[in-house]
DRENDO-1510 file (C-alpha; in Angstrom, 1 decimal, always signed):
<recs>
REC; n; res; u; v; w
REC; 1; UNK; +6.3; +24.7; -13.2 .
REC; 2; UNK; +3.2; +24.9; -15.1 .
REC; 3; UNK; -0.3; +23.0; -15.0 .
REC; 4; UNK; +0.9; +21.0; -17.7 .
REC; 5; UNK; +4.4; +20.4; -17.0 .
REC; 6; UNK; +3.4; +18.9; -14.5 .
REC; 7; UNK; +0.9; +16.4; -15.6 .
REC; 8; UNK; +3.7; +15.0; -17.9 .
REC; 9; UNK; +5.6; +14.6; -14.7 .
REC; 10; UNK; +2.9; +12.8; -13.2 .
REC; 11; UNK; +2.2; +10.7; -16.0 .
REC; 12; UNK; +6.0; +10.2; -17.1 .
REC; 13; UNK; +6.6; +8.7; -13.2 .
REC; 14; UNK; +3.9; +7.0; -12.9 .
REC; 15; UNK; +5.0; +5.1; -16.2 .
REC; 16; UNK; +8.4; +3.8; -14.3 .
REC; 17; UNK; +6.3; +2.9; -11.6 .
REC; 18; UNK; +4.3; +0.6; -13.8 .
REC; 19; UNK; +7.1; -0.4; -15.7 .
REC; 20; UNK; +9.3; -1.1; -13.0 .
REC; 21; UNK; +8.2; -3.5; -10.1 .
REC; 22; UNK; +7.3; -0.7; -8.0 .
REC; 23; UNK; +8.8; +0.0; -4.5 .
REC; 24; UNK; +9.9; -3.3; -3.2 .
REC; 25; UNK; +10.0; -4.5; +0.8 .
REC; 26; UNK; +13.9; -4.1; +1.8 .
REC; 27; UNK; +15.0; -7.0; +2.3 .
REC; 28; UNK; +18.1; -6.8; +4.8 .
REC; 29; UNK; +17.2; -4.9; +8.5 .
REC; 30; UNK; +17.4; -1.1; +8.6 .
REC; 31; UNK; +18.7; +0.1; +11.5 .
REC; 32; UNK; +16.3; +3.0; +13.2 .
REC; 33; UNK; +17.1; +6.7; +13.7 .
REC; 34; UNK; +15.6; +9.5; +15.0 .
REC; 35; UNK; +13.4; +11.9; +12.5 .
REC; 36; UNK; +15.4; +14.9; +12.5 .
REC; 37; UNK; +19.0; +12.7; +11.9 .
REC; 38; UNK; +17.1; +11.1; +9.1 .
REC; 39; UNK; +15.6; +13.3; +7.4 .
REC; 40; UNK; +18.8; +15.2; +7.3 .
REC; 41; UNK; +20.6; +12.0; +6.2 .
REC; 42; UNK; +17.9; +11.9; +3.2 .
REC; 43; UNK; +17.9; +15.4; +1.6 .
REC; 44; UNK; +21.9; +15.5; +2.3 .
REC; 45; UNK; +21.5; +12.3; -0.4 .
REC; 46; UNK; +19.3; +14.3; -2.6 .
REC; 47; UNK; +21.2; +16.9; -3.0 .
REC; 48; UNK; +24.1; +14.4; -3.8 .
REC; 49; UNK; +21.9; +13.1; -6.3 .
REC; 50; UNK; +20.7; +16.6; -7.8 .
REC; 51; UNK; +24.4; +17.3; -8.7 .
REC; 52; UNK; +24.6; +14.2; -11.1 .
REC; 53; UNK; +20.9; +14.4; -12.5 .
REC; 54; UNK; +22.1; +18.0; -13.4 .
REC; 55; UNK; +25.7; +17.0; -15.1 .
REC; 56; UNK; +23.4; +13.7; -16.3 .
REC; 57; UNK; +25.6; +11.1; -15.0 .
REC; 58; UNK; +24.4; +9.2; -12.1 .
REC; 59; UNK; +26.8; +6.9; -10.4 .
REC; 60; UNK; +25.4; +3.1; -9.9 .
REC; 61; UNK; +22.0; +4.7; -10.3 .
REC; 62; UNK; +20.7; +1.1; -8.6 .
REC; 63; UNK; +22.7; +1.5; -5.6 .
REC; 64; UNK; +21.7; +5.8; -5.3 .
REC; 65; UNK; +17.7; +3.8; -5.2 .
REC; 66; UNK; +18.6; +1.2; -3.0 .
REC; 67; UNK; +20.8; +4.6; -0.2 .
REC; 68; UNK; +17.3; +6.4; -0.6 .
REC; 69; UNK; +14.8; +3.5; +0.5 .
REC; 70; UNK; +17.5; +2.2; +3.9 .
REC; 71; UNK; +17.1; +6.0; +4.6 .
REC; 72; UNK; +13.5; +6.6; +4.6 .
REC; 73; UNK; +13.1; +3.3; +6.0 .
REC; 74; UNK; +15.0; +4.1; +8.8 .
REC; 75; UNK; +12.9; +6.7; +10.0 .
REC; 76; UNK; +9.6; +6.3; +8.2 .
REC; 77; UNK; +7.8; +4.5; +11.4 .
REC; 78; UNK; +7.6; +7.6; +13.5 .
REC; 79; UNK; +6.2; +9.4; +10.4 .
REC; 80; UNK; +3.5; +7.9; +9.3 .
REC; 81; UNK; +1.3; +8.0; +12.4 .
REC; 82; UNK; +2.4; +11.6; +13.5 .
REC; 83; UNK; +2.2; +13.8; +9.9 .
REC; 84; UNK; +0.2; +10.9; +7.5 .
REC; 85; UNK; -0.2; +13.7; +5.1 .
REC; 86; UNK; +3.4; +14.4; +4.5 .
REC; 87; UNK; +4.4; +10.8; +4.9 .
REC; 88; UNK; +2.1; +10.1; +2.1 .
REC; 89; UNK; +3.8; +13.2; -0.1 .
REC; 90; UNK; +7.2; +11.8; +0.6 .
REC; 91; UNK; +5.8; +8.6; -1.1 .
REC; 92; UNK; +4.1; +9.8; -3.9 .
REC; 93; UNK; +7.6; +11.2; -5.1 .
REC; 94; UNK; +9.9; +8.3; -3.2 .
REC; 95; UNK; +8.6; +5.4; -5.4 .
REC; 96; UNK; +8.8; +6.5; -8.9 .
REC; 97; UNK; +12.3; +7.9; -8.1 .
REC; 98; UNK; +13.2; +4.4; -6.6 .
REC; 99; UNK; +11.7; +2.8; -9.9 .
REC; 100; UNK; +13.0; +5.4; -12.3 .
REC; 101; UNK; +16.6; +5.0; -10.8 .
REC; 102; UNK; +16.8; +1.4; -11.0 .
REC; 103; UNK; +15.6; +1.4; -15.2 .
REC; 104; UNK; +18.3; +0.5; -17.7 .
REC; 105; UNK; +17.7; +4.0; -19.3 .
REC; 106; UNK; +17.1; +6.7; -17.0 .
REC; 107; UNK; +14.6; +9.3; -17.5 .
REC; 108; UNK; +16.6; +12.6; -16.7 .
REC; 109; UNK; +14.2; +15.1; -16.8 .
REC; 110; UNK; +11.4; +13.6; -14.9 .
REC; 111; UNK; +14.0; +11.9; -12.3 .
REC; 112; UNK; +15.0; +15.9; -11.9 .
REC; 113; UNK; +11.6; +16.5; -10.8 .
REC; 114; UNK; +11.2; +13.7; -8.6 .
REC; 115; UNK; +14.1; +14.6; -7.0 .
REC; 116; UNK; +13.3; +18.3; -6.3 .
REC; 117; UNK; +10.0; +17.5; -5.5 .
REC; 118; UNK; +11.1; +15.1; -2.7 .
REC; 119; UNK; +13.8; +17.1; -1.6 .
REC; 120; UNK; +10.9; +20.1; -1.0 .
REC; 121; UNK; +8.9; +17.7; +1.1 .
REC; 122; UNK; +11.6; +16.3; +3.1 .
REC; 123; UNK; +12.4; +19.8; +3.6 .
REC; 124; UNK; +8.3; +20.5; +4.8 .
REC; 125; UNK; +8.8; +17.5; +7.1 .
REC; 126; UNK; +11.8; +19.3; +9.0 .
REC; 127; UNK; +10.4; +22.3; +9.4 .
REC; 128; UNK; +7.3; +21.0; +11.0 .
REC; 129; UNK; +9.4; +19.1; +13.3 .
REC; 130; UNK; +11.3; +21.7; +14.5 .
REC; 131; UNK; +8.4; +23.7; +14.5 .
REC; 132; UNK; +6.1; +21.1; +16.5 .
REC; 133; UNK; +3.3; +22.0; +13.5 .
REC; 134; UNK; +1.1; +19.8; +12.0 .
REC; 135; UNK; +1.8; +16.5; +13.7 .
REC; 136; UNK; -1.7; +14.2; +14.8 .
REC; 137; UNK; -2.7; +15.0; +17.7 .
REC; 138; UNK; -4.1; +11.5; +19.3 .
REC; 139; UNK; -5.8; +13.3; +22.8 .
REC; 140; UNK; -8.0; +15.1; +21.2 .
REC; 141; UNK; -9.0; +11.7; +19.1 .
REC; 142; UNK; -8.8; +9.5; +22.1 .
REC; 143; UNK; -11.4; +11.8; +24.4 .
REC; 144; UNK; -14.1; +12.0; +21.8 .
REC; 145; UNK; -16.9; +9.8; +22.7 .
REC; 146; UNK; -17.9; +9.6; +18.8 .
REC; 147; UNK; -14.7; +8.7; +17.9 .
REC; 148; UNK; -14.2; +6.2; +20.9 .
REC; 149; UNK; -17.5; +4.3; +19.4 .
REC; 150; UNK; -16.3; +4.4; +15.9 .
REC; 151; UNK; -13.5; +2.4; +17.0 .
REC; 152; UNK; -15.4; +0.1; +18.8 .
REC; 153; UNK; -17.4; -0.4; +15.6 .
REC; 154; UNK; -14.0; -0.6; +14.1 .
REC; 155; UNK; -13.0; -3.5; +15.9 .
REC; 156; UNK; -16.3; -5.6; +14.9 .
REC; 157; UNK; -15.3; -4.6; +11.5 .
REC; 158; UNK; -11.9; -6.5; +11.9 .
REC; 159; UNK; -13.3; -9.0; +13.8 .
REC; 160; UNK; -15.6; -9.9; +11.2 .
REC; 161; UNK; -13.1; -9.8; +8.5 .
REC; 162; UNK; -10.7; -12.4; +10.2 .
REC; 163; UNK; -13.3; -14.4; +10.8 .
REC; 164; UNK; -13.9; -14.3; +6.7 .
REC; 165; UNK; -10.2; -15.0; +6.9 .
REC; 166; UNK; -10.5; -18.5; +7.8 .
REC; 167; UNK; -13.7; -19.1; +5.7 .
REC; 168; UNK; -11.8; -18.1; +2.7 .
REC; 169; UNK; -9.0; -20.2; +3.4 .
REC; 170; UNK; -11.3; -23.1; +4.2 .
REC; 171; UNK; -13.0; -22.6; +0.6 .
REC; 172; UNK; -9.5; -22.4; -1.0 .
REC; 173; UNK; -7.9; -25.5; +0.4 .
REC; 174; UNK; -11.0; -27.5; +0.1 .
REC; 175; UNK; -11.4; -26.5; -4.2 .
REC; 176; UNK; -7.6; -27.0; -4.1 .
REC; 177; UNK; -8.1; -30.2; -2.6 .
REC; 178; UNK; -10.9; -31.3; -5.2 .
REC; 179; UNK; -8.1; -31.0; -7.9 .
REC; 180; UNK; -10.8; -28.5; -9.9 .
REC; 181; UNK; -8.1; -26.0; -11.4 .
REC; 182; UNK; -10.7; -22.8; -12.2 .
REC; 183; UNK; -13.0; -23.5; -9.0 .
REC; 184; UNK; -9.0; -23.0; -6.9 .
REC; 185; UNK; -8.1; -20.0; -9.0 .
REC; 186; UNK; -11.4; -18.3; -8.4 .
REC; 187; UNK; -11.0; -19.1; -4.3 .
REC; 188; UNK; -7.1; -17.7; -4.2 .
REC; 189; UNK; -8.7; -14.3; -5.7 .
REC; 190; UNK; -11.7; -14.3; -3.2 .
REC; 191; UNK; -9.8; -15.8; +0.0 .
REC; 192; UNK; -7.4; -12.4; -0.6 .
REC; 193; UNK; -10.1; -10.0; +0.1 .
REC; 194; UNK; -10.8; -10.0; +3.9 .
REC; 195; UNK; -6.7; -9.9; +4.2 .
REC; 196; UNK; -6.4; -6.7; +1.8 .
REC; 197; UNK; -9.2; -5.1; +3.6 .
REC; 198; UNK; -7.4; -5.2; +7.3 .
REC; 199; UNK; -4.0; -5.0; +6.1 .
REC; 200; UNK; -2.9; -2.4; +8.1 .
REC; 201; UNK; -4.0; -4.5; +11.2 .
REC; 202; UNK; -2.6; -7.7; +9.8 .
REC; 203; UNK; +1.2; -6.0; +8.9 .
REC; 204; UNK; +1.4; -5.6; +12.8 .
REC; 205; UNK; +1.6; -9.4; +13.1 .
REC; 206; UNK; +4.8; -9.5; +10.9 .
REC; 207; UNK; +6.0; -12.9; +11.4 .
REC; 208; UNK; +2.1; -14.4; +9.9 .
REC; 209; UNK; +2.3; -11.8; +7.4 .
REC; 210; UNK; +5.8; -13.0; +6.5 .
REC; 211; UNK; +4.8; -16.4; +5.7 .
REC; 212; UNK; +1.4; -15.7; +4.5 .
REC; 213; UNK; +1.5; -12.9; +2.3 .
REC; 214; UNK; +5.8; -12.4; +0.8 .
REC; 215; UNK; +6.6; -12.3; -2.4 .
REC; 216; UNK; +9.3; -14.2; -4.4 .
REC; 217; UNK; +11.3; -11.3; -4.5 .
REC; 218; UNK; +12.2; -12.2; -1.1 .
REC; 219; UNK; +13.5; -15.8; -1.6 .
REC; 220; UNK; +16.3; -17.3; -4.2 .
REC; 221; UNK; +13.6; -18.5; -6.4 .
REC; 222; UNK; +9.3; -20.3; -7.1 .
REC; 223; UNK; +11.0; -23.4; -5.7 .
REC; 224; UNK; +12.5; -22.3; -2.5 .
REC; 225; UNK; +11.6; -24.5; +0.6 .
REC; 226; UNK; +11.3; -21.0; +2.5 .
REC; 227; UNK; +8.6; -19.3; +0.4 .
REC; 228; UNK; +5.2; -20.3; +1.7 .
REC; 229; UNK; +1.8; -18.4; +1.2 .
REC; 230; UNK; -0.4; -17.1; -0.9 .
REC; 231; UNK; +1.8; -16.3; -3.8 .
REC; 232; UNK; +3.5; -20.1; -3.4 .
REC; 233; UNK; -0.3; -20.6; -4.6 .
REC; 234; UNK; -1.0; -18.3; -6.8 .
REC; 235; UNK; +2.6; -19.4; -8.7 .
REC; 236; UNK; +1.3; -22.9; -8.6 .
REC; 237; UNK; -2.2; -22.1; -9.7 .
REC; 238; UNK; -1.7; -19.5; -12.5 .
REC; 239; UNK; +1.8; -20.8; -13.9 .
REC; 240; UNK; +2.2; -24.3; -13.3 .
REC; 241; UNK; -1.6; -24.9; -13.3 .
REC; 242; UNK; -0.5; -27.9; -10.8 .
REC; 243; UNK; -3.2; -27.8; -8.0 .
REC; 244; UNK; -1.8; -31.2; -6.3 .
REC; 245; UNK; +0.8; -29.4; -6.2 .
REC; 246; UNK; -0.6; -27.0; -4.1 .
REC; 247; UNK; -2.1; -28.7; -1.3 .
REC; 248; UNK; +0.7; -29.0; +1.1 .
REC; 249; UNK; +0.8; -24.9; +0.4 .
REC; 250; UNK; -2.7; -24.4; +1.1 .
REC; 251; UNK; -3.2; -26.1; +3.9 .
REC; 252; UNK; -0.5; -24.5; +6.0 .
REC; 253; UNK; -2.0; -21.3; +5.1 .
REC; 254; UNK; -5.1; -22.2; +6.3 .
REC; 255; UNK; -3.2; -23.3; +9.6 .
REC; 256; UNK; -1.6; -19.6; +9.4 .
REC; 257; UNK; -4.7; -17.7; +8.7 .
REC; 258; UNK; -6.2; -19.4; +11.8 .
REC; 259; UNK; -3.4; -18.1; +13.7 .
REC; 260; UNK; -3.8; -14.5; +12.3 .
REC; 261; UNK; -7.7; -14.6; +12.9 .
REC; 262; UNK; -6.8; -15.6; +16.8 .
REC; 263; UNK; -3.6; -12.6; +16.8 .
REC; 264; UNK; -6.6; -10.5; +15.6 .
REC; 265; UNK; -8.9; -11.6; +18.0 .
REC; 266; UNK; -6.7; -10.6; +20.9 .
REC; 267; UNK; -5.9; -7.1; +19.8 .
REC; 268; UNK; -7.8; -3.7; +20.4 .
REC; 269; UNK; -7.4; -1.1; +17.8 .
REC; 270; UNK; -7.7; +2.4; +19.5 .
REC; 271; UNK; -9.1; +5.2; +17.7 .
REC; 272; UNK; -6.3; +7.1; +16.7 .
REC; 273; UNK; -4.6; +3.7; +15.3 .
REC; 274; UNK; -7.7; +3.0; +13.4 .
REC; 275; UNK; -8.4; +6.5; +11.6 .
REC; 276; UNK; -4.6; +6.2; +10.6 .
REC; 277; UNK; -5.0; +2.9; +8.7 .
REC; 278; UNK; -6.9; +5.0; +5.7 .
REC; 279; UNK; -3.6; +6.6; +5.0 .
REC; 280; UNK; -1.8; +2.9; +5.1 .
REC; 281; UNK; -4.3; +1.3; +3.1 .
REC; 282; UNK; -4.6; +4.0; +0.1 .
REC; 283; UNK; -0.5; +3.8; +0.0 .
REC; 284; UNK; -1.1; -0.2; -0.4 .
REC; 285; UNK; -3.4; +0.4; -3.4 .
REC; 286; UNK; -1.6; +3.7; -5.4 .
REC; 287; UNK; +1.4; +2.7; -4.8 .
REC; 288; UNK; +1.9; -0.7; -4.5 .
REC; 289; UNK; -0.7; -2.6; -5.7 .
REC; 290; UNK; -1.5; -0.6; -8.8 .
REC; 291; UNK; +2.3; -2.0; -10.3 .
REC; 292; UNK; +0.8; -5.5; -10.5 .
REC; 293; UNK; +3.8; -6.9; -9.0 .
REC; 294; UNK; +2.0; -8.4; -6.1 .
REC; 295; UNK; -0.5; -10.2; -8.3 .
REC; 296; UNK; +2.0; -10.8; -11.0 .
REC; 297; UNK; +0.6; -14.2; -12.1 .
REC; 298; UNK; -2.8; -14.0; -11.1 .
REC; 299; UNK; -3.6; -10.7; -12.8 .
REC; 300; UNK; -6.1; -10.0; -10.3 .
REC; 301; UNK; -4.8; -6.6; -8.8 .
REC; 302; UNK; -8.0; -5.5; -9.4 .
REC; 303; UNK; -10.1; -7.2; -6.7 .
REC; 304; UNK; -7.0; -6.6; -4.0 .
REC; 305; UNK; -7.2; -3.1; -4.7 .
REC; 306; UNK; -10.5; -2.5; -4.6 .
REC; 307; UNK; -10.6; -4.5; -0.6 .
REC; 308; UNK; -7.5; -1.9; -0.2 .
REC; 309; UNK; -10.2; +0.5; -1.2 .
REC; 310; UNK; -13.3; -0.8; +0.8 .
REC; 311; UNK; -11.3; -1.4; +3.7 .
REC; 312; UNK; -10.1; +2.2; +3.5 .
REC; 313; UNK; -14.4; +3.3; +3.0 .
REC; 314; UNK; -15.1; +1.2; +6.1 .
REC; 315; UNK; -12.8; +3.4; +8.0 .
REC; 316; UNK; -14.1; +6.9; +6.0 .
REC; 317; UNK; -17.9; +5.5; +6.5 .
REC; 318; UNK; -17.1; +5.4; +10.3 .
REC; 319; UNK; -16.0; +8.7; +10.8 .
REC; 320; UNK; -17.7; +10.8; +8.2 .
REC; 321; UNK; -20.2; +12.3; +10.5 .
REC; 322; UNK; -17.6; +13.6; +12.7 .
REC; 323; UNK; -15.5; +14.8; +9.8 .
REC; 324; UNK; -18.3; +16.6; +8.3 .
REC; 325; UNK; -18.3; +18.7; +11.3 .
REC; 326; UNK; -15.0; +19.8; +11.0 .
REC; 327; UNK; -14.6; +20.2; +7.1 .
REC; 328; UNK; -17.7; +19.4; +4.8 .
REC; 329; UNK; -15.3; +20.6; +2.2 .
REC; 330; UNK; -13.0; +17.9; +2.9 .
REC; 331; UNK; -15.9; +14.8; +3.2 .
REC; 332; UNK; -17.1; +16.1; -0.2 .
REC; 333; UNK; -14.0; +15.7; -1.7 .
REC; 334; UNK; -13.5; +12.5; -0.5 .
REC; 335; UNK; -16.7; +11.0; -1.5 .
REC; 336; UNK; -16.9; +11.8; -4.7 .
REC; 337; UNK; -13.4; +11.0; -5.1 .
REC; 338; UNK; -14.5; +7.3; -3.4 .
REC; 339; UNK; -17.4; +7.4; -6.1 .
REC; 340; UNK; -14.8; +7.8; -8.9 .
REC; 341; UNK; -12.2; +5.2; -8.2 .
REC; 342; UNK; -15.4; +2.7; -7.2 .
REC; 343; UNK; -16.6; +3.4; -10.8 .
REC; 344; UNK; -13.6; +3.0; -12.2 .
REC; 345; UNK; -12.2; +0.3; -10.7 .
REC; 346; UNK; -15.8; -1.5; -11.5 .
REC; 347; UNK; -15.4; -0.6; -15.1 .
REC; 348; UNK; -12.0; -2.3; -15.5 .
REC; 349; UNK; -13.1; -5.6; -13.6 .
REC; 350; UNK; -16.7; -6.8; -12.5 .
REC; 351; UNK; -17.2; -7.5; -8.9 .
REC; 352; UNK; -18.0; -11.3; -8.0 .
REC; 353; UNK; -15.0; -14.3; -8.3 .
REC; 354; UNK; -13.7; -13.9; -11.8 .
REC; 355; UNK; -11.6; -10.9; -12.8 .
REC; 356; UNK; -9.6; -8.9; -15.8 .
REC; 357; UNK; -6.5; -9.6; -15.9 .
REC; 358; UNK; -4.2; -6.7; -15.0 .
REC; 359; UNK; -1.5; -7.5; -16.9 .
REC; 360; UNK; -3.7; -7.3; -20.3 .
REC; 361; UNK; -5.2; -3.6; -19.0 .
REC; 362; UNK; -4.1; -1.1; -21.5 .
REC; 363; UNK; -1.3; +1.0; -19.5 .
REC; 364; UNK; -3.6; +4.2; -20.1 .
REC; 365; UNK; -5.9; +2.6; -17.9 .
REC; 366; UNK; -3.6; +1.7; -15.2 .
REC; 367; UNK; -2.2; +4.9; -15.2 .
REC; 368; UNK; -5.7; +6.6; -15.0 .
REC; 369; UNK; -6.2; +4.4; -12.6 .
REC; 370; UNK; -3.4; +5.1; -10.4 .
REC; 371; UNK; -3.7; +9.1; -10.6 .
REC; 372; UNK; -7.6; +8.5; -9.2 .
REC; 373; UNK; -6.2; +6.7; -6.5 .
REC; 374; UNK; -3.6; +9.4; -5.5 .
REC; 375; UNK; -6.5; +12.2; -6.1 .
REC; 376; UNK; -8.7; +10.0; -3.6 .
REC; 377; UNK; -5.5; +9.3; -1.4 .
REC; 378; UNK; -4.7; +13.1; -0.9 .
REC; 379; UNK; -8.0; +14.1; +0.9 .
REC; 380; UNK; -8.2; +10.8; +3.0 .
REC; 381; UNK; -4.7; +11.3; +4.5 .
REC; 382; UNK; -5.9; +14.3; +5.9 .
REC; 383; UNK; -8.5; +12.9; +8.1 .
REC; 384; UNK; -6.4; +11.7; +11.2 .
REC; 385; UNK; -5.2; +15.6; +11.5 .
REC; 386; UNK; -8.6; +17.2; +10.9 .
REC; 387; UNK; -9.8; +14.9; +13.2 .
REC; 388; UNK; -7.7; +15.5; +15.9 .
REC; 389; UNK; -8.1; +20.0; +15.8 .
</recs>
């Protein structure tokens, strides 16, 4: 495949991304395997679905997307912190195969590609496993005295941020309280910052996140009882424009993120855990985030992606001197590819408590956008292993 075969690839995928909703959280329990019986599971399904893409009739193309997610999931855990680069290469194909599979007109072609591309890094994933090559190797992080007090800096960091948490959520409830409809909307965007910087940390607490941060997607509908949080608020504020509505919403959240900031406050992040969350984070921004689905009605995907992206730098800043040392090639890369998205990112919505709305950014954009992420992405996942030779 050529240099420019595959830029249409990359463009053409991450097009269903953008038009799709994105990878979305699965909803029903997935039961856990072990690596190897997964990741055999998985590429015995791609190569199930490499037969009909060829013939180009895909059975209940929905259901093939829906199989491929339960499967990664399954196994996915016990990737990420061991082999963060290929986790993050079984992603970048994953989710636009997910997306382009569950379009009303499927993309043959550029599904095609997906598909072999995953397949080949399933396929890399194996052999390092049976090969014992590759993985992070979290002794040599833990006994390095610089690393051991860039964690302990770490941990101020995240400190810090949940204790912007609750001051956020104090400021939100309080302008949704005053009934003033533009000073709440400007408080939802800020209050999200501090959360979008630590969420790798914060995803640990699952049952706050669950209440605090889920998406409609995960409930019957805007009105159900059961679905609380910020997007119960952002709904209220961008759609309905109803800010009475929204106090009972906000302050329970505010009752939540107190919670969160004391679950925070009782946990130690060690130092392999914490070089890993620049992997988790990135993923949150390119892949996620950068749909718009989260902040459908607010428009400001923006602003949550760049605190993806700054809590991400914190991380980077922490441990650059350390990584220099083992590949100044590598810090380079990653810090002017840092300087690009920050540029970017800064050109598309200004910094401060108003924002662009994402959903009114030229799909161009988003797309360039997106692809800077990945290219800033790439080199960041492969911190935790240079780290750890």
């Amino acid at each position: 495949m050529n240099k420019r075969q595959q830029l249409i690839i990359l463009a053409a995928a991450t097009t269903l991304v953008l038009a799709g909703c994105g990878k979305t959280e699965t909803t029903t329990e997935v039961a856990k395997v072990p690596v190897k019986e997964g990741s055999a599971a998985l590429l015995t399904s791609l190569e199930q679905l490499k037969g009909q893409l060829d013939t180009s009739k895909v059975k209940d193309p929905k259901k093939q997307s829906t199989l491929l997610e339960n499967q990664w999931a399954s196994f996915e855990d016990e990737v990420k912190p061991k082999f963060p680069e290929l986790y993050f290469k079984v992603e970048k194909f994953l989710t636009p195969l997910e997306a382009g599979l569950n379009q009303d007109k499927l993309d043959y072609a550029t599904l095609t590609a997906l598909n072999t591309n995953l397949k080949a890094a399933i396929t890399e994933l194996s052999t390092s496993l049976a090969d014992n090559k590759g993985a992070v190797n979290k002794e040599v992080i833990a006994a390095s005295k610089e690393l051991q007090e860039a964690a302990k800096a770490y941990n101020k960091y995240v400190q810090e941020q949940g204790k912007q948490l609750v001051t956020g959520l104090e400021q939100l409830d309080a302008a949704v309280k005053s009934g003033d409809l533009k000073k709440a909307q400007e408080s939802y965007g800020q209050s999200r910052m501090p959360y979008e910087r630590i969420e790798p940390i914060i995803e640990a607490f699952s049952e706050l996140d669950g209440v605090m941060d889920a998406r409609v997607d995960d409930f019957k509908n805007e009105t159900d009882p059961e679905f609380t949080g910020y997007h119960r608020i952002e709904y209220l504020l961008f759609v309905k424009k109803n800010v009475k509505e929204a106090e009972a919403f906000s302050s329970r959240l505010l009752e939540d993120g107190k919670k969160m900031q004391q679950a925070i406050a009782s946990t130690t992040i060690d130092p392999a855990d914490f070089i890993a969350g620049v992997g988790e984070l990135m993923e949150e921004a390119q892949a996620t985030k950068i749909t718009g689905e989260e902040e459908r009605w607010s428009g400001a995907t923006i602003p949550v992606i760049r605190a993806n992206v700054e809590g991400a730098q914190a991380i980077y800043d922490l441990v650059k001197g350390e990584l220099k040392k083992k590949d100044a090639a590598l810090d380079e890369k990653i810090s002017k590819s840092l300087a690009t998205v920050i540029e970017t990112m800064n050109t598309l919505s200004p910094i401060g408590v108003t924002w662009n709305d994402f959903n009114k950014i030229e799909q161009a954009k988003q797309i360039d956008l997106k692809n800077k992420l990945e290219a800033l992405a790439e080199p960041l996942v492969k911190m935790p292993g240079t780290l750890s030779k």
